[in-house]
Structures are given as C-alpha cells and as structure tokens.
C-alpha distance (Angstrom), angle and dihedral (degrees) to the residues before:
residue distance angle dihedral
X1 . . .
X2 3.78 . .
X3 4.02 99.6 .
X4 3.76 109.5 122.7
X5 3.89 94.0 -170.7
X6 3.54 114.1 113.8
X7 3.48 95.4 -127.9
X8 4.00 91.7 57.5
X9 3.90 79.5 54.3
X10 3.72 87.0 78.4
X11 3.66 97.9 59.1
X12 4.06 132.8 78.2
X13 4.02 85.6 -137.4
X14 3.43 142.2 3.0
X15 3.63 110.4 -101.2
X16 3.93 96.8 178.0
X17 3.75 94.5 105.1
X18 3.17 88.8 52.5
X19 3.62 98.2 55.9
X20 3.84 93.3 45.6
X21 3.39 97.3 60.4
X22 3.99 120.4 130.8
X23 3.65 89.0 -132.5
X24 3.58 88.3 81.1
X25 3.12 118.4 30.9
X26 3.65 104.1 176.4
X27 3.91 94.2 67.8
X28 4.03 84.7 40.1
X29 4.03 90.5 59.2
X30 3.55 92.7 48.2
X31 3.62 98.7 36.0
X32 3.95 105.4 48.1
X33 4.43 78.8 55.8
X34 3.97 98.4 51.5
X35 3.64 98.4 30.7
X36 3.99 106.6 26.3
X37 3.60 96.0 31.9
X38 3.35 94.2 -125.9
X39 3.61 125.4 -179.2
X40 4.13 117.3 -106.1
X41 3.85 82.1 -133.6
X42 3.84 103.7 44.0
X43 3.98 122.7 115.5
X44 3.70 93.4 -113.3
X45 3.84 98.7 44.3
X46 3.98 85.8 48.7
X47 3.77 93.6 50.9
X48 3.84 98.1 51.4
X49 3.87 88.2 50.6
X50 3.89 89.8 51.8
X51 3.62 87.7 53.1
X52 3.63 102.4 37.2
X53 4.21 83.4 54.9
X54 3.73 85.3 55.7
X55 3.82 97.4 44.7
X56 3.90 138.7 69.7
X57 2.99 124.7 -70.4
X58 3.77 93.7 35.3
X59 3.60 102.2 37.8
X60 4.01 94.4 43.8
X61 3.92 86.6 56.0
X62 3.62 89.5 50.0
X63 3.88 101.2 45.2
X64 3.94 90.9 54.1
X65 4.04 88.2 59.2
X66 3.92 116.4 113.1
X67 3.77 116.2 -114.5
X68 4.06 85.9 -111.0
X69 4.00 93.6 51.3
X70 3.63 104.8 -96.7
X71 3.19 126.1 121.2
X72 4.19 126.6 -152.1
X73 3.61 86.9 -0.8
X74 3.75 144.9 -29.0
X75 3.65 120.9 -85.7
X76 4.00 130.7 75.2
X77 3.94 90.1 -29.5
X78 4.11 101.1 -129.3
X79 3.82 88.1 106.4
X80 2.89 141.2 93.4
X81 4.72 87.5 49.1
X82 3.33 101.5 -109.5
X83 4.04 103.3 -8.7
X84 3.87 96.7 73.3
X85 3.80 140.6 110.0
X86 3.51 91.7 -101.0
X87 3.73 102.1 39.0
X88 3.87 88.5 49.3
X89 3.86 94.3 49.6
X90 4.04 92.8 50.3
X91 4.11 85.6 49.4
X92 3.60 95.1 53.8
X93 3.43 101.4 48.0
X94 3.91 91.2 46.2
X95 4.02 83.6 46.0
X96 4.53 82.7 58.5
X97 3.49 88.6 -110.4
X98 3.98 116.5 176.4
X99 3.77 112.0 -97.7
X100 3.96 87.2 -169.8
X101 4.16 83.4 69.6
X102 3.74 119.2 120.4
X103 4.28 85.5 -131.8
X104 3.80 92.9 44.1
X105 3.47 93.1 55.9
X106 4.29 99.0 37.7
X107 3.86 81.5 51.3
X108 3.73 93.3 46.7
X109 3.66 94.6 48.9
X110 4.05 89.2 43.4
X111 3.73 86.0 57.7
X112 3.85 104.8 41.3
X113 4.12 84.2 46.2
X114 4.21 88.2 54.7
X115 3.52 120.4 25.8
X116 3.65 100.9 37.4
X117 3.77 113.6 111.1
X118 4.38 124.0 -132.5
X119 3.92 77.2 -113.2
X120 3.75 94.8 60.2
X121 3.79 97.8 -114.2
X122 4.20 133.3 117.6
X123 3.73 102.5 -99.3
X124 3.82 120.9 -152.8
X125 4.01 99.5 -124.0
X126 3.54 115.7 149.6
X127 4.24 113.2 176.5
X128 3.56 125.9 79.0
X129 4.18 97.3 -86.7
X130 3.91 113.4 135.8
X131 4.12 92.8 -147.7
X132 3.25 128.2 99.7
X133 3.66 119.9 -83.8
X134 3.73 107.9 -108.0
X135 4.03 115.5 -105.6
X136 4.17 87.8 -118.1
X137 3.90 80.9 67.8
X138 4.21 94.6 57.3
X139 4.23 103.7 112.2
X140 3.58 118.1 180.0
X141 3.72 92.9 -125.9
X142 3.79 93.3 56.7
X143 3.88 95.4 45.0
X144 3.68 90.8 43.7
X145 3.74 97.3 51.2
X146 3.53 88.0 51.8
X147 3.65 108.3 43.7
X148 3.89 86.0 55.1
X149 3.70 92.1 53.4
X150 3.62 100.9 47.9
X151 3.88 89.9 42.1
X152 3.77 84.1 59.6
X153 3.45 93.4 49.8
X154 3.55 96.0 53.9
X155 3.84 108.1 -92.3
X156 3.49 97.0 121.4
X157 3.94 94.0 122.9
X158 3.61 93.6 35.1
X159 4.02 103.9 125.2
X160 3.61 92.7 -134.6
X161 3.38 94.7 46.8
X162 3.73 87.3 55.7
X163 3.79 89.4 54.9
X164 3.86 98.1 56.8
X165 3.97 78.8 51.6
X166 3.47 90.5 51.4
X167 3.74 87.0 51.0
X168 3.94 96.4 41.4
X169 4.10 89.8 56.1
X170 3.82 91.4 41.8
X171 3.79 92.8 60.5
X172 3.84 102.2 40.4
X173 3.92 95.7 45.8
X174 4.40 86.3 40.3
X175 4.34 88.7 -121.0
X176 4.09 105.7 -174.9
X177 3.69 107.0 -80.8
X178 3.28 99.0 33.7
X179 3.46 104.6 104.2
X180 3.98 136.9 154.9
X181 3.81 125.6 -88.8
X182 4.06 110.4 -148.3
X183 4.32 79.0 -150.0
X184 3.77 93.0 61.1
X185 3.81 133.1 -16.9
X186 3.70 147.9 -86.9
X187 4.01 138.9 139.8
X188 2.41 164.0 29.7
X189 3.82 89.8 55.9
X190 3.80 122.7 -25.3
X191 3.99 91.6 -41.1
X192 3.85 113.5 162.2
X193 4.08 145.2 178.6
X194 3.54 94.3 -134.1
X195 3.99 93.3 62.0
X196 3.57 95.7 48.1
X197 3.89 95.1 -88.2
X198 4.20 83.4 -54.0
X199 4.25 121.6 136.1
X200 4.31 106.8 -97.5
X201 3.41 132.5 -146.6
X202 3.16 98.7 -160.1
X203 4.35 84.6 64.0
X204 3.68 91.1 35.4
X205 4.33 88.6 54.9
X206 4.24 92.6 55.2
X207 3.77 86.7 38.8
X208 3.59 89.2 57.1
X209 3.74 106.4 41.5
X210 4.42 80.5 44.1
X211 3.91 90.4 59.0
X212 3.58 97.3 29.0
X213 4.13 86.9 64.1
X214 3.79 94.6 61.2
X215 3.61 105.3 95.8
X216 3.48 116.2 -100.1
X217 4.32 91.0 -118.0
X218 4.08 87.4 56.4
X219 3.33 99.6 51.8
X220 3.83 106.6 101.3
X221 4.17 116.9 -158.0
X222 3.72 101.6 -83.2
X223 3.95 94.6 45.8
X224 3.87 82.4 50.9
X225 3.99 95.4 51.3
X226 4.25 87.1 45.8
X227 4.06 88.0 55.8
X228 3.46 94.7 49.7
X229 3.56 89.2 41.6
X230 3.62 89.4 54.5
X231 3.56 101.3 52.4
X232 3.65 93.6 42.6
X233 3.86 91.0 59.4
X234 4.03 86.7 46.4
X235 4.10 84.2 50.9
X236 3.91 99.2 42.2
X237 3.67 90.2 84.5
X238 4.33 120.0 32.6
X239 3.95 103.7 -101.9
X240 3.71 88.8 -143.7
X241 3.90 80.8 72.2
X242 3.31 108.7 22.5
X243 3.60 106.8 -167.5
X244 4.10 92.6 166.8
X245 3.49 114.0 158.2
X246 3.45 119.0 -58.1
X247 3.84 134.5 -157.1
X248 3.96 135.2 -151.3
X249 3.03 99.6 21.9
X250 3.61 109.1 -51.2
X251 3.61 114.4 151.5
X252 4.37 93.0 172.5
X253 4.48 123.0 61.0
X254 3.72 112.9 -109.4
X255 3.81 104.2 -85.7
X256 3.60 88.0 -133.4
X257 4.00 83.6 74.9
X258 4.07 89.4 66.9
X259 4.06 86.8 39.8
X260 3.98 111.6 103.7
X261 3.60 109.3 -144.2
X262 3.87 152.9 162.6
X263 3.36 127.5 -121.6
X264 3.29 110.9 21.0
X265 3.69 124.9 -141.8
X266 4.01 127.6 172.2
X267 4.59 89.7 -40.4
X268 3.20 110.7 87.6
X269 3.59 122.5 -153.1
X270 4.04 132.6 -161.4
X271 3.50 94.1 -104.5
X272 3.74 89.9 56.4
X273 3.82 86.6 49.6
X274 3.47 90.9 61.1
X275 3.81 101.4 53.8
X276 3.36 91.8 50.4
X277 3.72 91.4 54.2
X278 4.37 92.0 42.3
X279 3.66 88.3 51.9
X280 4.04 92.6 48.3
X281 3.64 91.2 54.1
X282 3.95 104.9 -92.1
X283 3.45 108.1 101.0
X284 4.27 90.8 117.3
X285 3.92 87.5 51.4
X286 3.73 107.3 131.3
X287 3.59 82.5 -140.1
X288 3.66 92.3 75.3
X289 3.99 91.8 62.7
X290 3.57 92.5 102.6
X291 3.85 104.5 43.3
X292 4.28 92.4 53.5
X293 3.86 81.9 51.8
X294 3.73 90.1 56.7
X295 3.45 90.7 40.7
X296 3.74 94.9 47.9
X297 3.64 88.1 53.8
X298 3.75 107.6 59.0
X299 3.73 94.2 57.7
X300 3.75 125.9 104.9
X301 3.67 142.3 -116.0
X302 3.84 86.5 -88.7
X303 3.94 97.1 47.3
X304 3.81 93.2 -96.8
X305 3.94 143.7 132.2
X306 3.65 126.6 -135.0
X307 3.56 111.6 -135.9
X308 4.07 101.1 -110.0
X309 3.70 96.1 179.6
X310 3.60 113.9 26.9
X311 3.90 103.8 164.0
X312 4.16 83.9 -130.8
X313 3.96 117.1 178.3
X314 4.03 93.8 8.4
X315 4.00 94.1 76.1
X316 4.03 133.2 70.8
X317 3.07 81.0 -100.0
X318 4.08 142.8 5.9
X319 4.20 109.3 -110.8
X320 3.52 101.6 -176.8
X321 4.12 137.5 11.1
X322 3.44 107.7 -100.7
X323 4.03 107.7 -111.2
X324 3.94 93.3 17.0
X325 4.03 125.6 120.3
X326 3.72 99.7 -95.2
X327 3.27 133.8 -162.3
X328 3.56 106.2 -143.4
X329 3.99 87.4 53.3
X330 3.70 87.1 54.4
X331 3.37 94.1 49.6
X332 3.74 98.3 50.2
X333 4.06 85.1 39.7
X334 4.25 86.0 54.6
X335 4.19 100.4 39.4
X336 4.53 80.5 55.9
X337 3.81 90.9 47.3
X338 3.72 94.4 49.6
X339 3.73 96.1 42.2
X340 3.61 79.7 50.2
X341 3.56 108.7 49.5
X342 3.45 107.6 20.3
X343 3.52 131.7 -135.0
C-alpha cells in the first residue's frame, strides 16, 4: 500500500483504485467526492454520474419505473419489501443517483403526492390505495429514509418536504402535538411500536443522517436541538455494543446492527450509525473508538468489506452478492475512516 494518509493507515490495503474504477461508475461518482474531494461540478465527477445513469444498478432501477412514477405498484409505495416506490427512491439516492433526472423527479413527485400523511410525515402504507396514509402509520425509519433521499435529490425547499421536517423535529424534541401512536411510533425521542414502545437506533440512525443533510445555515434552532438530540441518543450507549433499549424480552442487539451491508432499508447497521454521526459533526468523538475498531476489523487482506447484508432477491434488482467483498460497503467503510482519522 503506498497511501500515506492516516486514514489509509487503518487499512491492510488500499482499496481506492479499486473503487475508482470506470467499470462502475456508481461507486466512482460517489467515491472520487468523499474520498478525492472532488468537486460536485468537476468534469470527472460529472462524467461518472452520466455513466453511472446509464449503467446497472442505476439504470435497471430506473427502467422498471411506471410511466406515472411508481414503482411495483401504485399506492403509498412501502409495499411490495424492498420492490416499492419508496424502497426504490431511498436506493437510488444512496446509489448517487441524479435528482436533476426526469424519473427521479416524476417518482419523487408520485411519492410526495401518495404517501405523505395530513400530519406531514412518511406513512408506512403498503396496498394499492390512493389516500393518504393515516398519521398513526408515520415511523421514524420511513420518514427518515425519505427525507434524506429527497433532500439529496434536491427537495430541500419543497413545502412538503419542509412539513415532514416539521414533523421529524416535533417528535424527537416532544413539541405539543406530537404525541405517540401505540400502532407505530413517534416522540418524544425515537419511541416506536415495534420495540415495545422503547427509543430505536435503528430510527434514531436515518433520523440522523436525514437532519444531518440540511445544511448547517438552514437549520433553524429547533432542527438544531433535534440533531444534537439525535446523535446524543446514538452516543448514550457505545455503538460497538449497542445495548439500546430493547423490547420483549430481548436481552441481546439485533445482529443485523454488527452486519455490514448495502442498501440500506428500515435495519440499521453500525456502519450506518456512524455516518450519520460523521456527517452531524462527531466523527472525532472519543466515543467512536470502538465502532472504527469494529469496522477496521471486518475488512480483508485487500482492505475490503464483504457485503453482509445485501438485500439480494427483495429489490428491482440485486446490487451486490450477498456475502461478497463489495464495493459500496467499502466505500461507506472508507468515507467513516477518513472522516475519522483524517488525512
């Protein structure tokens, strides 16, 4: 390995030109921007995102949507698990797809126009039914998977984007009327159904990378104290661990938590943890120590990470072989280590 940055320290190989090869250009859009520092704008960033529009898995996940936006089938888009409109949206934009796309934005606009509830929140509605998913269907997951994906692809200003903001700060920082549903989830904090009523990480990790994607200038005082919030719940407990609250009965984390993985749908995993808390300004936290150990040590001889979790035969399309070093878990593994450890 010939990499002198300290970062690159940290692995058994350097798996950067690896990552930044044209036969995938996918991982080379995203990865010449988190690793290179490339700009957005520059001729070689621009290229790989032409390409990687043109390419599998991109342009598979594209060609399977519906001539009115859906994908799967119409309706509220959280069904068919992982072949839906909302599913295939949250892919894409963690695939670096371009939200400037004439399909990104029909399927955006499909979604926002169906599975947004009167409350202003993501509901979880699978079925075909046009209405609006009731607010007792609104999981932090789900909204937080969503907001970051349509804030990526460019719907920052969006009013009703700004509402399922409005609702995502309400229910972390407990505003009035923002109260929990025994059916689902909400505040105050990351409360939800599915862990016996208890806070999840696994919510708390998409909530985190949603709010953490809002620049810094647009984030007014209450969005602010619901990041910190956030992160603070994610760093109350070590991550390496992560003995978060647990409901009926469990006395042991998912295992899905410790299994490194690409896409990622409603599981979180630690890796995913870790973004989220880079991106919100904690990627120096002491607290980290013990997560970019366990990072460290599921890499290969050859500085890579086997794809642990890999979503295979549930998506439009498969992106990865299930158990295989992957790129796009190396990649996510690599962007952590260098927020990390610096250059």
């Amino acid at each position: 390995m010939t990499g002198t940055a300290r970062w690159q320290t940290a692995l058994n190989d350097d798996p950067t030109p690896w990552l930044l090869e044209d036969l995938d250009p996918a991982v080379r859009h995203l990865a010449l921007q988190r690793l290179r520092d490339r700009p957005r704008g520059g001729r070689d960033v621009r290229a790989a995102r032409t390409a990687a529009m043109a390419s599998h898995p991109i342009s598979t996940f594209l060609e399977a949507q519906d001539d009115e936006g859906f994908w799967s089938m119409p309706g509220g888009g959280y069904g068919p698990k992982y072949a839906g409109t909302v599913w295939t949206l949250v892919f894409l934009d963690q695939m670096g797809a371009d939200g400037s796309d004439p399909r990104i934005r029909r399927g955006c606009e499909y979604l926002l126009e169906h599975s947004q509830a009167p409350n202003g929140g993501f509901g979880a509605r699978g079925g075909k039914s046009l209405k609006p998913p009731p607010p007792s269907t609104v999981i932090h997951c789900l909204n937080g998977n969503l907001l970051r994906a349509l804030i990526g692809f460019g719907y920052l200003d969006d009013e009703r984007v700004g509402r399922a903001i409005e609702w995502q700060v309400g229910a972390v920082i407990g505003r009035p009327g923002f109260g929990y549903y025994a059916s689902s989830a909400v505040g105050p904090g990351f409360r939800c159904a599915a862990n016996e009523g208890l806070e999840c990480a696994w919510g708390a990790a998409k909530v985190l990378l949603a709010l953490a994607r809002i620049p810094p200038e647009r984030r007014d005082g209450e969005t602010s104290e619901a990041l910190d919030a956030t992160a603070e719940f994610l760093l109350s407990r070590d991550p390496a661990v992560a003995d978060y609250p647990m409901g009926y009965g469990n006395t042991k984390p998912n295992g899905s938590w410790f299994k490194l993985g690409f896409p990622s749908g409603y599981v979180a995993d630690v890796l995913q943890a870790a973004e989220g808390l880079c991106e919100a300004g904690h990627a120096r936290d002491p607290r980290l120590s013990n997560v970019l150990d366990l990072i460290r040590d599921q890499q290969d001889e050859q500085g890579r990470w086997k794809n642990r979790y890999a979503y295979a035969g549930k998506m439009i399309a498969d992106i990865d072989r299930q158990g295989r070093p992957s790129k796009w878990v190396t990649l996510r593994a690599c962007t952590v280590l260098r927020a990390a450890l610096g250059e």
